[in-house]
C-alpha positions, 0 to 999 in steps of 0.5 A: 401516337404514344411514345417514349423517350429513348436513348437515341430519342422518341420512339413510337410504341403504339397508336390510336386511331380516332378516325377521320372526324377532325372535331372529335379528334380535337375534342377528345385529344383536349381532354387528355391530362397532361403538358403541352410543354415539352421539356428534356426530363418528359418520358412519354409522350402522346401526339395527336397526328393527322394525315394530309395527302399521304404524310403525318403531320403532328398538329398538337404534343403532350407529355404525360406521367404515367399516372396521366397516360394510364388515365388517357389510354383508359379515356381514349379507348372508352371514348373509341369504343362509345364511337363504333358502339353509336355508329352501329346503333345508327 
């Protein structure tokens, strides 16, 4: 989940969706540049969230600079891609 700061808090602004494989989710979400401390002066930030009996539950924050979220929509969306683009070669 991809969110920034608000005056009146977070707000979610977009999402990817890594699919049901919890591993590969870890997996790539660990890759992602960023701080996993979470600090007032943090403008974005990007949640990796899972679904357990109909709810999200948050299970790992990071912030990011711009600079650092523009580097993992970029590496999310080519790790996604590379997902679908086996499965269908499978």
């Amino acid at each position: 989940m991809l969110s920034l700061k608000a005056s009146d808090g977070y707000q979610c602004f977009g999402q990817y969706l890594l699919g049901s494989d919890k591993t590969f989710a870890d997996e790539i979400f660990s890759q992602l540049k960023g701080s996993g401390m979470i600090t007032e002066y943090a403008k974005l930030h990007m949640d990796l969230v899972e679904e357990a009996d109909g709810l999200p539950a948050t299970v790992k924050t990071i912030c990011c600079t711009l600079d650092e979220f523009t580097a993992n929509c970029k590496h999310l969306a080519k790790e996604i891609f590379r997902l679908h683009t086996l499965k269908e070669l499978l």
